[in-house]
C-alpha positions in Angstrom: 47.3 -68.9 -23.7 46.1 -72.2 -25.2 46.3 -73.0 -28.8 43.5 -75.4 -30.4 45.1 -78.0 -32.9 42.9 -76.3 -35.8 45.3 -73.0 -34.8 48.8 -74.6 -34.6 47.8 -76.3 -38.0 47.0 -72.8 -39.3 50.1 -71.5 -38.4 52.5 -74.3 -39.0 50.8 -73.8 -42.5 51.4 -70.5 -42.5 55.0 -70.6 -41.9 55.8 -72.9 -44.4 54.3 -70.9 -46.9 56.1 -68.3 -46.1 59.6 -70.4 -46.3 58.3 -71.1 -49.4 58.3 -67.2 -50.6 61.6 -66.7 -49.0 62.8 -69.5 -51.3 61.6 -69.0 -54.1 62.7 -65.3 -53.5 66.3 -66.2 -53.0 66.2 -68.3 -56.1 64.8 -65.1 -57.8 68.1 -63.5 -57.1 70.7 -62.9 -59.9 74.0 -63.0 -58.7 76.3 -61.0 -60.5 78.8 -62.4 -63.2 81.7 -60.1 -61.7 81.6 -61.5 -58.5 81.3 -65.4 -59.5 84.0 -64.3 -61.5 85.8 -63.2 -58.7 85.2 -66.0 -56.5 86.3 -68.9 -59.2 89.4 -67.1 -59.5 90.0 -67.0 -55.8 89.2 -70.6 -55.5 91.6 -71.2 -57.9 94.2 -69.6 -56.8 93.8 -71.3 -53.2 93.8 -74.3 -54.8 96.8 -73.7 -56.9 98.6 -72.7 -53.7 97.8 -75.4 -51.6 99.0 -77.7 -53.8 102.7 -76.5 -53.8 102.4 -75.4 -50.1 104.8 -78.0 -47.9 103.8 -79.2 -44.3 107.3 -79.6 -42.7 107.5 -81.6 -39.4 111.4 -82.8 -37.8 111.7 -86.0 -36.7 111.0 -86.8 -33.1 108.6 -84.2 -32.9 111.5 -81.4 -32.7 109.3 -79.4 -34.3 108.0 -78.3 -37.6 106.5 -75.7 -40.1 105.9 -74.9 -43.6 107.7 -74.5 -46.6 106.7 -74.0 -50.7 107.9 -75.9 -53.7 109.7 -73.8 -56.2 110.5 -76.2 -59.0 109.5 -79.7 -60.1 112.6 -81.8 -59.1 111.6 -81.0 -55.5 113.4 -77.8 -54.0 111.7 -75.8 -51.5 112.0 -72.9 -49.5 111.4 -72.3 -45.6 112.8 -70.6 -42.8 116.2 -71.3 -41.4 114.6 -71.3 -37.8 112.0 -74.3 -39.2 114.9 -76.6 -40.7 117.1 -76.0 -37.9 115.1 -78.4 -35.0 114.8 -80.9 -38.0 118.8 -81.1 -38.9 119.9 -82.4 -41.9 116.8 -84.6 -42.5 113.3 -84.5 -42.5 109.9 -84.9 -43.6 107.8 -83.1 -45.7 104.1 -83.4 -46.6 101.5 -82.2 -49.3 98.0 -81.9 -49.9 97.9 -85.0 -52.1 98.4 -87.2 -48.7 101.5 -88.5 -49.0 105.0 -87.5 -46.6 107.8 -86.9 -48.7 111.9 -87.4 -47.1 113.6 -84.1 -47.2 117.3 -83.0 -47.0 118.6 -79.5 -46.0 120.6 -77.9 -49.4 121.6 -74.0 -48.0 121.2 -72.1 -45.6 120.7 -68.3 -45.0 121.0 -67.4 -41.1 121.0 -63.9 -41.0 118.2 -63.7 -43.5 116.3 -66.4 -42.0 115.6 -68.8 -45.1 116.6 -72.0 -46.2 116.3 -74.2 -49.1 115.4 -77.8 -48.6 115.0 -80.9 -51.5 112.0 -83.5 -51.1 112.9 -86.4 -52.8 110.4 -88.8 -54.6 109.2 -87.2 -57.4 110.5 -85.0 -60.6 107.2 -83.5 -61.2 106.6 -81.8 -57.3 103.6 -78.6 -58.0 105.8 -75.6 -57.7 104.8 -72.1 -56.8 105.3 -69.4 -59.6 107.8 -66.5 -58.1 106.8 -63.1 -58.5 107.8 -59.6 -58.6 107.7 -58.7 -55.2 108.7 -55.1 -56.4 105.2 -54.6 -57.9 103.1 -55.5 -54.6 101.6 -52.8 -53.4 100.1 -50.8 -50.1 95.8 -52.8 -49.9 96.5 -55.7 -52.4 95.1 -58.7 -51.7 97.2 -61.9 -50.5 96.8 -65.0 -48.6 99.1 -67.1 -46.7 98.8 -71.2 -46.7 100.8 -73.3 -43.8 100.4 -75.4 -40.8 100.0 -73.0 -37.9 100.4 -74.6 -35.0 101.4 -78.0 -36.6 97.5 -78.0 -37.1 98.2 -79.9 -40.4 98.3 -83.5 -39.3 95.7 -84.7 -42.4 98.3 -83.1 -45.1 95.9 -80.4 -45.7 97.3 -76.8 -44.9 95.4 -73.8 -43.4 94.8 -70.9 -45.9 94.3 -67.3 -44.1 93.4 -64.3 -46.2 94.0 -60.3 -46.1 95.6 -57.6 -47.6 99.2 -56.4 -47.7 99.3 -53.8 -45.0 102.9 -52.4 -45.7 105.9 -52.9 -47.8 109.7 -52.5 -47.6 109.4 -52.8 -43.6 112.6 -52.9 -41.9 113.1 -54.9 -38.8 115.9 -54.4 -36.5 118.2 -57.7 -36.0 116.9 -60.2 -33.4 120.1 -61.1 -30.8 123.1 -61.1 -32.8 122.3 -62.2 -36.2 118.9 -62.3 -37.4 117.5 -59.7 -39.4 114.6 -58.9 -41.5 114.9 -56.2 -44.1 112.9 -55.1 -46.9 109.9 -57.3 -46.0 106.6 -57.4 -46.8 103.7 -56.1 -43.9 100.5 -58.4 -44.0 96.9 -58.5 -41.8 96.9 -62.3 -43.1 97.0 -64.8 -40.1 100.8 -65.5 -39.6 100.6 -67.7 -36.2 103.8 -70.1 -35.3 103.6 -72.7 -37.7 103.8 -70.5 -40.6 107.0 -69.7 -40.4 108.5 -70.5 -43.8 105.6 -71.1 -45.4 104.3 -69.1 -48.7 102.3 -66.0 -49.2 100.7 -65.4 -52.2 99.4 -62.6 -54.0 95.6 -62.7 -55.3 96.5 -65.1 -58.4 98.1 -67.4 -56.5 102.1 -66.2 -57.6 104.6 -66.2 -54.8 105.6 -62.9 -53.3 106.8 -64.1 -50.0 108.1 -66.2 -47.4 106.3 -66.1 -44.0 108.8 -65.6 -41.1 108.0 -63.0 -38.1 104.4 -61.9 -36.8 103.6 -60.1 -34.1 101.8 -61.9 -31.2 99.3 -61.3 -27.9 102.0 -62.4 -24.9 100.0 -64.9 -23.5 98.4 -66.7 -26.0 101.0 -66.8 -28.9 98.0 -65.6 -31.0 98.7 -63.1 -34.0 97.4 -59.5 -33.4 97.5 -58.8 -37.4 100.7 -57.9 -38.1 102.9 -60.3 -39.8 105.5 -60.2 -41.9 107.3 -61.6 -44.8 111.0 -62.1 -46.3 110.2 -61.1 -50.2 110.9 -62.9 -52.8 113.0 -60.8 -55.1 115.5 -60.8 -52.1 115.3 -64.7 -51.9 115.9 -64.6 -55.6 119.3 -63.1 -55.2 120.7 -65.7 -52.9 118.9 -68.8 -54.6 122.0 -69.3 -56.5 124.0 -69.6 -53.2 121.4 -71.7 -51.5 121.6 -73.9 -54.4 125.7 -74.2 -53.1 125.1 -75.8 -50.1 126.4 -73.7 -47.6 125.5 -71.2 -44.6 125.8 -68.0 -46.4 126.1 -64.7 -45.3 124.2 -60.9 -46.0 126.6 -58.1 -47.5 128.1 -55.0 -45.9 129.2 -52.3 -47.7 131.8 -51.3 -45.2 130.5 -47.5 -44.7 127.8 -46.5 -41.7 125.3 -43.7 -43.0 123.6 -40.9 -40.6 120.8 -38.0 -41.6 122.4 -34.9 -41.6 120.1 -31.6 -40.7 119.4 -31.3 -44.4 117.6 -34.4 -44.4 120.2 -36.0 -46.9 121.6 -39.5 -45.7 125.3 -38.9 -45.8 128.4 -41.5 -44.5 129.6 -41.2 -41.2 131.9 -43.9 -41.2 133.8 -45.8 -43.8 136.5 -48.4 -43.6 139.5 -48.2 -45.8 140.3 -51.0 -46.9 136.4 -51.7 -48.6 136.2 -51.9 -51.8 133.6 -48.7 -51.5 137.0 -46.6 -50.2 138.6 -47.9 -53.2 135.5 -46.7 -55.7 136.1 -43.3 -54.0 133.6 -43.6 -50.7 134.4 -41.0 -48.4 133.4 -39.2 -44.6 130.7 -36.6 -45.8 129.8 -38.1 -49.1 125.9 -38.4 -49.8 124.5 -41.5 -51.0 122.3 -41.2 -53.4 121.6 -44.7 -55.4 122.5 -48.3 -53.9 121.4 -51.1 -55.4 119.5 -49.0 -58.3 117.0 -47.6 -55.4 117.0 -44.1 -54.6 117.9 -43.7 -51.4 116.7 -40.9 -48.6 116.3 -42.4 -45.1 118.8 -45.0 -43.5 116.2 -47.5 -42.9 116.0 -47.2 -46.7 119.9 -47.9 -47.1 119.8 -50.9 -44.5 116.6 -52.3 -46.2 118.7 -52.6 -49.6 121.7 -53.6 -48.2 119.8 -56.5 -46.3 118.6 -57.9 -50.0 122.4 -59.1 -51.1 124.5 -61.7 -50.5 128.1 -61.2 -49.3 130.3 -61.1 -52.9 128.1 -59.3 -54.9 128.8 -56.5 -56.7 126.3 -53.3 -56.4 126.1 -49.8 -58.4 126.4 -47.1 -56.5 125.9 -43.3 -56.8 127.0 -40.8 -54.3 127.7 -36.9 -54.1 131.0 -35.7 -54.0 131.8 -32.1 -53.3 129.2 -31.8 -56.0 129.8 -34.1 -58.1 127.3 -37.3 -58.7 130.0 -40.7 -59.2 128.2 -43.3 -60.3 130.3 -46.6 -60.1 130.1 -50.6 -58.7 131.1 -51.7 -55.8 132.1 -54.8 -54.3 130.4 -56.0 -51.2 131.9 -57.5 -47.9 130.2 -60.2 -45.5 128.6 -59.0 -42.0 131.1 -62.1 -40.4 133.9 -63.6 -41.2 132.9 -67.9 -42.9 133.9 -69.0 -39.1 132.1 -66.2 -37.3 129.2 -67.2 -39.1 129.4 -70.3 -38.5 130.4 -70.3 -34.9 126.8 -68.4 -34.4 124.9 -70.7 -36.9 126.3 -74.2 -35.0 128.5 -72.7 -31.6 129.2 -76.4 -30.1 130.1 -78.5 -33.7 133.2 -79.7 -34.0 134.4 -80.0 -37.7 133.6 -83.4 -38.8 136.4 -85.7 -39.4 136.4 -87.0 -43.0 136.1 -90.5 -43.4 139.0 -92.9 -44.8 138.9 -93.5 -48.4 138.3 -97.2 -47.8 135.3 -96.3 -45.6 132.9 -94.8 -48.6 130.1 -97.3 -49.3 130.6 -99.6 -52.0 128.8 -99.5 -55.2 126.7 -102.9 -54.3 123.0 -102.8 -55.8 120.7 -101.6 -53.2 119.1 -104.8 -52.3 122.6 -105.9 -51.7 122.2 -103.5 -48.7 120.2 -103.7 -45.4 118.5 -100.8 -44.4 119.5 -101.1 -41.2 123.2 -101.5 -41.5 122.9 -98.2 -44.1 121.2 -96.1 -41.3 123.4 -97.5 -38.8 126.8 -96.3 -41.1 125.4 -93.2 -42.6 122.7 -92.3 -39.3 120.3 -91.4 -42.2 117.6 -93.5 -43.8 118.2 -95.3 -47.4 116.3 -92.3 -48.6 118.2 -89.6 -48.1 121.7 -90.7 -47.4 122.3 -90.5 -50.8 121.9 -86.9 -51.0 123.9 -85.8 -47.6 127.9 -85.0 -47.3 129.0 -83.4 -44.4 132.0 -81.0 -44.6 133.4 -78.5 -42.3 131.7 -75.1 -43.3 128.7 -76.4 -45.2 125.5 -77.2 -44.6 125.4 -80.3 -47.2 128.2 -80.3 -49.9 126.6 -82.6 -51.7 124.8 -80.4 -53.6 128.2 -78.2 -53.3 129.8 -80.6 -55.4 126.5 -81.4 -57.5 126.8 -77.8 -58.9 130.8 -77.6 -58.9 130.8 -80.5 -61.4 127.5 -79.2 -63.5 129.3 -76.0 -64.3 132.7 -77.4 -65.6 131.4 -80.8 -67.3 129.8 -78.2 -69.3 132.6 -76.0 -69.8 135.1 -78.5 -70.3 133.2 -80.2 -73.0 132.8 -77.2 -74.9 136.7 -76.3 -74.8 138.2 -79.3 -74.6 140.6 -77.9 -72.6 142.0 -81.0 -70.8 142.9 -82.5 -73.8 145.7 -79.7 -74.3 148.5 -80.1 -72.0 151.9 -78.8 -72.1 152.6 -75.0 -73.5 150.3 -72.2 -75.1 151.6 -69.7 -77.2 148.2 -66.9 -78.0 149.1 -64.3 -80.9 147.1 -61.2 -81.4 147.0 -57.4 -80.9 146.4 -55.2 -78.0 143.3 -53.3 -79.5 144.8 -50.8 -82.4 148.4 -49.9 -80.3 149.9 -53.3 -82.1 150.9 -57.1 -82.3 150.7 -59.2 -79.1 152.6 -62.8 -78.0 152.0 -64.7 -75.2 153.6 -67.9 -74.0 152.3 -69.6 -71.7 154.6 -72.6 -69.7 154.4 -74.4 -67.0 157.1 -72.2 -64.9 156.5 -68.7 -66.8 155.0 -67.0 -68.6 156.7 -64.5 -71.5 154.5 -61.2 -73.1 156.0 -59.7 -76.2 153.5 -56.9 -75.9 153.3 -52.9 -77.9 154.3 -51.6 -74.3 157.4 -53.4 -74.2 158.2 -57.4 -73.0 157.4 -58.4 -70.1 157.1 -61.8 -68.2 155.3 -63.2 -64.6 157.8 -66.0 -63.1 155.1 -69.2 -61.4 157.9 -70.5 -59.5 158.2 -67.0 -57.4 155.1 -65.9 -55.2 152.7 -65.4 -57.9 150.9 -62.4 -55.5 153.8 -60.4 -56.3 153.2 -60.9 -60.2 151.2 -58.1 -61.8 152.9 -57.9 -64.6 152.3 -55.8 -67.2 152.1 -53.1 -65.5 148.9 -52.0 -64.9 147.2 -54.5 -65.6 147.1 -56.0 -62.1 148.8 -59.2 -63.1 147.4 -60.2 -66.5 150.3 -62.9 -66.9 149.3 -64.8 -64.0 145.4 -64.5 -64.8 145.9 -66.0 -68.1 148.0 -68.7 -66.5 145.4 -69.3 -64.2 143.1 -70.0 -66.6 144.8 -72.5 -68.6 145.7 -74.2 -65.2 142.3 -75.2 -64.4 141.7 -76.8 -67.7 144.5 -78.8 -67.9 144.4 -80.0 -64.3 140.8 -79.7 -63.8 139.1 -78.1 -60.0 140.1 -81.4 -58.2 144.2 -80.9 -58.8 144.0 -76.8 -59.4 143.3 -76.4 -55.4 140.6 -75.5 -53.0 137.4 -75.6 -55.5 133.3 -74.9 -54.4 130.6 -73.6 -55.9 130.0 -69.9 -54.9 125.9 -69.1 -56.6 125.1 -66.4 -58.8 124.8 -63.4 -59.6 125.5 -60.5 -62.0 128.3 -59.0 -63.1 128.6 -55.1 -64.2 129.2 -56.8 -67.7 126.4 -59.4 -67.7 122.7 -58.5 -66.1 121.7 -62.4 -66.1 123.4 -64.2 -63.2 126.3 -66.1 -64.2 127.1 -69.4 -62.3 130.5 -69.0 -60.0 133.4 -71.2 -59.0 136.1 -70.2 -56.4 139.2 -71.6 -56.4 142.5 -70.7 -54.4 146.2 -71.9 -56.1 149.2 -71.1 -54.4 147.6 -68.2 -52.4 146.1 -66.8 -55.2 141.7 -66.9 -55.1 140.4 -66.5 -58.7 136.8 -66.2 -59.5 135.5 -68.4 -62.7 131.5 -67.1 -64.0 130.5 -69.2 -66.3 126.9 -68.1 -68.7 124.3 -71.2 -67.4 123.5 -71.0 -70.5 125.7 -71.5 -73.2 128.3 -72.8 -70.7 130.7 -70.5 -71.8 133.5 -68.9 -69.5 132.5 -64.9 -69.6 134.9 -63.7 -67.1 137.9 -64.3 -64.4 138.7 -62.2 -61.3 141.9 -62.7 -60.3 143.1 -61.8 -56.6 146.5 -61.3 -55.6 146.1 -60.3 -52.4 143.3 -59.3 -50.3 142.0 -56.1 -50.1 143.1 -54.3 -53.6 141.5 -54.7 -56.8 141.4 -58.0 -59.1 142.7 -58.5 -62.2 139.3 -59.1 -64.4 139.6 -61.0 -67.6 135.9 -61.0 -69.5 136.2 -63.2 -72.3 134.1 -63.0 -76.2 133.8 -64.0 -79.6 134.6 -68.1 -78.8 135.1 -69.9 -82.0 136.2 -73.1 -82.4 139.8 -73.8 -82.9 140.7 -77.6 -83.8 137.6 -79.0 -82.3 138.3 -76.7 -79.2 135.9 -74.0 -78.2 137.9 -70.8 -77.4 137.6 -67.4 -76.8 139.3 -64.2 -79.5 138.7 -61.3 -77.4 139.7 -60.5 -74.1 139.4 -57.2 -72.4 141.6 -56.5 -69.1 140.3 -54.4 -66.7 141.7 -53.5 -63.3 140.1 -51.4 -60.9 138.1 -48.5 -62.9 140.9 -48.7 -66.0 140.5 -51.4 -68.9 144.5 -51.9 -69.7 143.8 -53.2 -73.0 141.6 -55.5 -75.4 143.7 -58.8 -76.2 142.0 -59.9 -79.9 143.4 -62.9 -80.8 144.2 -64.2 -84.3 145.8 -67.9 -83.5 146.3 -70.4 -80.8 149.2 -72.7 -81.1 149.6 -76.1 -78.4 151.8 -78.7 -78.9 148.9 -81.3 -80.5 147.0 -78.6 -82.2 148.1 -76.8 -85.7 148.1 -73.1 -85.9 144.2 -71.5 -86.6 141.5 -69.9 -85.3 139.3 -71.3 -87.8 
């Protein structure tokens, strides 16, 4: 068939009237406000996201990932397996173009997360943490990373879905990673985005991206991926903030379903603090963790949310009878276990001379290449790097050892009173308390009778008075850190936070260990204040536990009028104080 000129005219004209219709058609076409609504919000939140979403890559191409800022001055999450490759050292990009150095901080192994620190700004975009209690089964989410290391122009790739499942529990890969309570998403999660963030529908963090399931051949997600949430990262943040390789919790006691369906302890070790709460073969296990519990995936999925140290309630059934009680938990490995696994060929690091540490010259005064050469880190970071036997960095170890006591101490003062204390007071309503506190002893004129605790004998045999499980020495080891301070008390670090049974908000926690003895020093981030000691004598039986109140200042010196002893499940007795007496001060509480 041959068409004339005058026909392909006619139908050339015909066509673009009709893409004319269709235009003007299209153009006729309200879109509705609900879903422009929609879609600014979700652009939003992309954009929001990307902006705090980190691009990590190691140094001599080792490697990489993704990570997310969680606060201004620069700290960042990611996955344990990322960082690893990189070291101690790396770099870190964002979409605003630029590559930012970046140091490890802490690291969590057998949860697979770590927390790294860019440097170079004080004003980083940070991701808003969530409640990743409240996500639920269909809600929308979107991860952002660098899959595949895609991410070369700084400008991460964003894949969208819904959450698919929550509190998925996945059994422990080789002998120490393991993935519990984690959240199930359809979202893209392809190598690469390991570490990095995934966001609910407004753009607020729920999760970090760490496992996925993947086509054998290609390395391709099939749509299953999963997430470490962030109310579980929340709970060890304070111990990531310590610098160290920390370790999940244990509670000592294996649990099996019985044939009624009830999930009951099979197991238990004796000397766990659970045995001491009452644990025991048989008992059903109701509560951990404030989560009801009925399957043992459901036990191990709580369990796997805490840090070794923390202290849990608990409620079990006991020949009828619900007990409803705290309980301390143990680590899965022993610190050189651990840390045999985390690092199996490194040797602990020799530490250096005292006339080896760099001297205070200006930095100009200081060739880069002779730094990098002493330190084997750039100018950038070295700053920010210690090595230590048992940490990852204890620089930021010791960062967080002296925040907590320069703020204590300058609130009590304490340093400035040396020699001997003398405390006067009552023991609640039974009568009239005196307590002298020396450098070698320490005498109690208490309603029960007198007693004393002698510091020249081995103070793990002290628990005077009785009952109290060693009161005397508690006491003395609190004034002893004052007056000496962490660096001459003993072996000193930074443990985290977390909660006590006394105090919901996490209180800040030093360690230190003094003539065999390891006391436990929380201090309110707050107010700075001292709220409680836990004093060990030994391992494996209950502490001593001082919780300290009503601080008023006493001759410039900020102190605390009412202490309550409590040892095991018992509180001894309620020390109220009336006067403090030192050899510089005058008698007052006033």
């Amino acid at each position: 068939m041959i068409l004339t000129l005058r026909t392909t005219q006619t139908l050339s004209s015909a066509l673009a009237v009709a893409l004319l219709l269709c235009t003007l058609s299209v153009q006729a076409v309200d879109v509705p406000s609900s879903v422009l609504s929609a879609q600014a919000k979700r652009i939003a939140a992309i954009r929001k996201a990307s902006a705090s979403t980190v691009m990590v890559f190691a140094a001599g191409g080792k490697g990489g990932g993704s990570g997310v800022l969680i606060s201004p001055d620069g700290y960042a999450l990611s996955n344990f397996h990322v960082v690893k490759p990189a070291g101690t050292a790396m770099k870190c990009a964002l979409n605003d173009g630029q590559l930012y150095d970046a140091v490890v901080v802490g690291v969590d192994p057998v949860g697979d997360v770590a927390l790294i620190k860019m440097i170079g700004r004080d004003d980083f975009p940070f991701a808003k943490m969530s409640d990743s209690d409240k996500v639920r089964l269909g809600d929308w989410c979107f991860a952002v990373g660098n899959p595949f290391l895609l991410a070369t122009d700084f400008q991460p790739t964003v894949t969208y879905g819904i959450v698919s499942g929550v509190h998925r529990y996945q059994y422990p890969a080789g002998t120490l990673l393991e993935y519990t309570d984690c959240i199930q998403t359809d979202a893209s999660i392809n190598p690469g985005n390991s570490g990095g963030p995934l966001f609910n529908a407004i753009g607020d963090l729920i999760g970090i991206n760490g496992r996925g399931s993947f086509e054998k051949r290609g390395r391709v997600n099939v749509g299953v991926g999963y997430a470490i949430s962030i109310n579980q990262i929340k709970h060890f943040l304070g111990y990531l903030h310590s610098g160290r390789f920390l370790d999940h919790a244990t509670l000592g006691a294996n649990m099996v379903t019985d044939e009624n369906g009830a999930v009951v302890v099979s197991n238990i070790i004796e000397s766990s603090d659970a045995y001491r709460r009452g644990l025991r073969y048989g008992d059903q296990l109701l509560s951990f963790g404030g989560r009801p519990i009925n399957t043992v995936n459901g036990f191990k999925n709580v369990l796997g949310i805490y840090p070794r140290g923390w202290r849990v309630p608990i409620s079990f059934l006991q020949d009828g009878k619900q007990i409803d009680t705290f309980v301390r938990l143990a680590g899965v490995h022993s610190p050189e276990e651990l840390l045999a696994k985390v690092q199996p060929n490194r040797k602990p690091p020799a530490r250096p001379p005292e006339q080896e540490k760099p001297k205070d010259d200006p930095p100009e005064a200081k060739p880069p290449a002779k730094n990098i050469k002493k330190t084997g880190f750039p100018p950038a970071v070295a700053p920010f790097i210690e090595a230590r036997h048992g940490y990852s960095n204890y620089y930021f170890n010791k960062l967080n050892q002296n925040r907590v006591w320069d703020k204590y101490i300058g609130l009590t003062k304490g340093d400035k009173l040396p020699g001997n204390w003398i405390i006067e007071g009552q023991i609640g309503n039974l009568g009239a308390a005196t307590i002298h506190l020396q450098a070698n002893r320490v005498d109690a004129k208490l309603p029960q009778g007198t007693t004393f605790a002698d510091l020249d004998a081995d103070l793990n045999t002290q628990d005077a008075p009785r009952g109290s499980g060693g009161m005397l020495v508690a006491l003395h080891m609190w004034k002893h850190i004052m007056q000496v301070s962490p660096t001459r008390f003993g072996e000193v670090y930074y443990l985290g936070s977390m909660p006590t049974p006394k105090h919901s908000q996490k209180q800040d926690v030093l360690i230190g260990t003094h003539s065999v003895i390891e006391c436990r020093y929380y201090f309110d981030p707050k107010s700075g204040h001292l709220t409680s000691i836990e004093m060990y004598p030994d391992l494996g039986v209950d502490p001593c536990e001082l919780y300290f109140s009503d601080y008023k200042e006493v001759n410039g010196h900020l102190l605390p009028h009412h202490i309550e002893v409590v040892h095991g499940e018992v509180i001894y007795g309620e020390l109220i104080i009336s006067s403090y007496q030192f050899p510089t001060a005058v008698k007052g509480a006033n």
